[in-house]
C-alpha positions as CSV (number, residue, x, y, z in Angstrom):
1,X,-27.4,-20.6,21.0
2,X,-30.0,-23.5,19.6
3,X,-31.4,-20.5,16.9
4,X,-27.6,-19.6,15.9
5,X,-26.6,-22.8,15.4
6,X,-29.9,-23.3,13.3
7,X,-29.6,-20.5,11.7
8,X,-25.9,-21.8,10.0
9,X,-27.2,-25.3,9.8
10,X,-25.6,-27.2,12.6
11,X,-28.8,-27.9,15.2
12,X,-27.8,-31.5,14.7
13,X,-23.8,-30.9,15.7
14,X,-25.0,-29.3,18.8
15,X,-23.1,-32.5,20.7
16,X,-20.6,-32.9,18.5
17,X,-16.7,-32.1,19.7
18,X,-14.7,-29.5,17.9
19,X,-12.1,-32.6,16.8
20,X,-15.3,-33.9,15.2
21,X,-16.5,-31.1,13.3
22,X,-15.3,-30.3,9.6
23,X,-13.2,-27.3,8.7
24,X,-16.7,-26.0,7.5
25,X,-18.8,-26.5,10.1
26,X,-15.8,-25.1,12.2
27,X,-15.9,-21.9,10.6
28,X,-19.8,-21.7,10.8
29,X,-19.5,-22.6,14.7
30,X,-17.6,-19.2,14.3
31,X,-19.9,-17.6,12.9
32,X,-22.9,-18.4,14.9
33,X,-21.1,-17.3,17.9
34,X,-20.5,-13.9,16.3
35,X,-24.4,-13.8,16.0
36,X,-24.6,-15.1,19.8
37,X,-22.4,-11.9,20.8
38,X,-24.6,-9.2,18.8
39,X,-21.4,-7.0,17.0
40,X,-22.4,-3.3,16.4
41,X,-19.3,-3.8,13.6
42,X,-18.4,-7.3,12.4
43,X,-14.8,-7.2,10.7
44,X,-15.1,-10.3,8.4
45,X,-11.5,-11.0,6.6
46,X,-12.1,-13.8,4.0
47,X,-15.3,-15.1,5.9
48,X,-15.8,-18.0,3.3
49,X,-12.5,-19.5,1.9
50,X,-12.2,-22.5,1.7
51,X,-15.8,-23.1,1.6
52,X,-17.9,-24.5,-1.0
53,X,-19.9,-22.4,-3.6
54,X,-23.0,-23.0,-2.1
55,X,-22.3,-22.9,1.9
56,X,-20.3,-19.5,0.7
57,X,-23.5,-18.2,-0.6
58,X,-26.0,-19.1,2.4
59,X,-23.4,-17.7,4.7
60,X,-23.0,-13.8,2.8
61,X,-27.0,-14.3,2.4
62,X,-26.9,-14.3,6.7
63,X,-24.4,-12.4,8.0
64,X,-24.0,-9.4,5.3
65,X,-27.4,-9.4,3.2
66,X,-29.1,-10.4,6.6
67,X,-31.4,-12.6,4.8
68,X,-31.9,-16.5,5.5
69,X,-32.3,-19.2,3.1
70,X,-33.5,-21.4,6.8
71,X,-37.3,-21.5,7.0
72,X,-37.2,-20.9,10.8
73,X,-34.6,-18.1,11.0
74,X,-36.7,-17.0,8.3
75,X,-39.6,-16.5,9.6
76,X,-38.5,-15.6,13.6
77,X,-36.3,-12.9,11.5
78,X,-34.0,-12.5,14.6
79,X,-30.4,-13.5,14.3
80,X,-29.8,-11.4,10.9
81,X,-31.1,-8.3,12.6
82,X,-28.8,-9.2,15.6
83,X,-25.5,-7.8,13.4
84,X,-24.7,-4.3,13.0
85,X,-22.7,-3.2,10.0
86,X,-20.8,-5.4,8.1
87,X,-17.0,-4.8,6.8
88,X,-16.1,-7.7,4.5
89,X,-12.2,-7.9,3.7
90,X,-12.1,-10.3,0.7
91,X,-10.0,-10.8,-2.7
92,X,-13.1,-12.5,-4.4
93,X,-15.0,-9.7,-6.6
94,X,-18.2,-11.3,-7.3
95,X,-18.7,-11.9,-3.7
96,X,-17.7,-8.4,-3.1
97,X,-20.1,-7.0,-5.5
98,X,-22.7,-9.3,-4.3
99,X,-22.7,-8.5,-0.9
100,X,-21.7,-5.0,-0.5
101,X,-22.9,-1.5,-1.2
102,X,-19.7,0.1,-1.3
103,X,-16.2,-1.0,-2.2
104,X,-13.2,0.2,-1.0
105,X,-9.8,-1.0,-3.5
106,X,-6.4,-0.7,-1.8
107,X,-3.2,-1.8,-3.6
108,X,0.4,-1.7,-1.5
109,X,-1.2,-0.8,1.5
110,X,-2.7,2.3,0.2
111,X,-6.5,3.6,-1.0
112,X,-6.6,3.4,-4.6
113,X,-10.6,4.0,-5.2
114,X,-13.8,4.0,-3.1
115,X,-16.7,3.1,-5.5
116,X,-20.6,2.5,-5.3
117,X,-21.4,-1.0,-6.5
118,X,-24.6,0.0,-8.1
119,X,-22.3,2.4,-10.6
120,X,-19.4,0.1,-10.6
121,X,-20.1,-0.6,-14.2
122,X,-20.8,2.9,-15.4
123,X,-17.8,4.3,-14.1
124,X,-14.2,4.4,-15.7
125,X,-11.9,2.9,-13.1
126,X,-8.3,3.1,-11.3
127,X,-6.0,0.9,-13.6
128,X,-5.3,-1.8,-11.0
129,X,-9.4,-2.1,-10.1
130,X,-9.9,-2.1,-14.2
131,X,-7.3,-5.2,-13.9
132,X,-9.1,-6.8,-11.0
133,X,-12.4,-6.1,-12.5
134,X,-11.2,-7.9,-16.2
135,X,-9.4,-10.5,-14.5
136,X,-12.6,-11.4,-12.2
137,X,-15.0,-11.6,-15.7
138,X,-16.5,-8.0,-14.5
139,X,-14.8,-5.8,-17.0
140,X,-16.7,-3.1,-19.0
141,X,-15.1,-4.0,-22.3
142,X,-14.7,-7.1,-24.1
143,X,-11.6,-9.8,-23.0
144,X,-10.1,-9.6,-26.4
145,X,-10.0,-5.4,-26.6
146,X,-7.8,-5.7,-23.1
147,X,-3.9,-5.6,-23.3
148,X,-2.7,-5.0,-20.1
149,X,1.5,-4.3,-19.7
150,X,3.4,-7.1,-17.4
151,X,2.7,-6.7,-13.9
152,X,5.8,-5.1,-12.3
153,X,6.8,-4.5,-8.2
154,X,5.1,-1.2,-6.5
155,X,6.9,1.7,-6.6
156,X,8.3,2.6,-2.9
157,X,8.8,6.5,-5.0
158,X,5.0,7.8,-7.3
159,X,2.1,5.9,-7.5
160,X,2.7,2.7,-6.3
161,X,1.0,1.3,-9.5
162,X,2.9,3.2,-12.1
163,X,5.6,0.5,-12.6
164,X,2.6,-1.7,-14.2
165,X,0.2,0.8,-16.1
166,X,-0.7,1.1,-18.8
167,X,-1.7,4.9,-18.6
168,X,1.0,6.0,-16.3
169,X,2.8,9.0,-17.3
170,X,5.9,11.2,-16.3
171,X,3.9,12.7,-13.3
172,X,2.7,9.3,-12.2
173,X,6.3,8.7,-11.3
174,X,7.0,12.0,-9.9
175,X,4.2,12.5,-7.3
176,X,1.7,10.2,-5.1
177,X,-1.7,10.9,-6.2
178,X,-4.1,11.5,-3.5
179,X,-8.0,10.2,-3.6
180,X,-10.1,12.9,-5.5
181,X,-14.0,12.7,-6.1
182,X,-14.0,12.1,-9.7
183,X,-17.5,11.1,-10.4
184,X,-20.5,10.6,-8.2
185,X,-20.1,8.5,-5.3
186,X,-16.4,7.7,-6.8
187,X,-13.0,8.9,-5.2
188,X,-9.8,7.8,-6.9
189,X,-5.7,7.9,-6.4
190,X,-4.6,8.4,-10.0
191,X,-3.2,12.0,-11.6
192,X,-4.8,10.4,-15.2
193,X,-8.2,10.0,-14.2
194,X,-8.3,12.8,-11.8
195,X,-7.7,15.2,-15.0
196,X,-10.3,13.6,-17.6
């Protein structure tokens, strides 16, 4: 307990009363007793809202690169190795593409694309990751060559997507794409990219 609480910086709240502790050390007392409990598979939705730049960045250095920025964790090595695999639910790209390997897009509930992060920006995209990738800075092309249509509701009928892009087509409204390999290490939901 004394080296997970060191390990997320909180040795010297090891007295301290949860009405006492921050909303950010409260969410690192949750993490060090996911470290305590040893997860084969650690489900992590959002694991750092609300937190600030740099406490995000120590934390996804821990838990998901399994790296510590503490000198003692560093050098015993232990907790990091203590976590199995890592899923990290989040909206925040950068972080995404920071501290995963893979990436896994849904939109309405459904797979869209399953990508490789070390491809990400060699690859031609679903239209609704191209958006997320633009909007996020991470785009392949330049801000000023994007014109993106007016983001409209899913489509209960078709691709869910169809309603807002800008590639969509008569079929796109027809049918519900399924994922297809389209590159390597790339699988994506979309009729238009599944034929180029």
């Amino acid at each position: 307990v004394r080296e997970a609480a060191e390990s997320v910086s909180l040795s010297h709240r090891l007295n301290a009363l949860p009405r006492e502790l921050s909303g950010g050390e409260k969410r690192r007392v949750g993490l060090a007793r996911v470290m305590v409990a040893k997860p084969v598979l650690l489900v992590a939705d959002e694991p750092t809202a609300g937190l600030d730049a740099g406490l995000k960045a120590d934390l996804i250095d821990l838990v998901v690169k399994r790296k510590s920025r503490d000198s003692h964790c560093a050098k015993t090595g232990k907790l990091p190795d203590h976590l199995g695999a890592v899923l990290l639910v989040s909206h925040d790209l950068p972080l995404v593409t920071y501290a995963c390997d893979r990436v896994v897009v849904m939109y309405n509930g459904k797979v869209i694309e399953k990508f490789q992060v070390a491809k990400m920006r060699e690859q031609t995209h679903h239209p609704y990751t191209r958006r997320l990738l633009h909007a996020a800075g991470m785009g392949n092309e330049p801000s000023s060559t994007v014109q993106f249509p007016k983001r409209a509701p899913p489509r209960d009928d078709g691709c869910s997507w169809a309603n807002s892009c800008e590639l969509a087509k008569k079929q796109c409204f027809e049918g519900v794409p399924k994922l297809a390999k389209i590159a390597s290490e790339q699988e994506v939901a979309c009729f238009i990219l599944e034929g180029s």
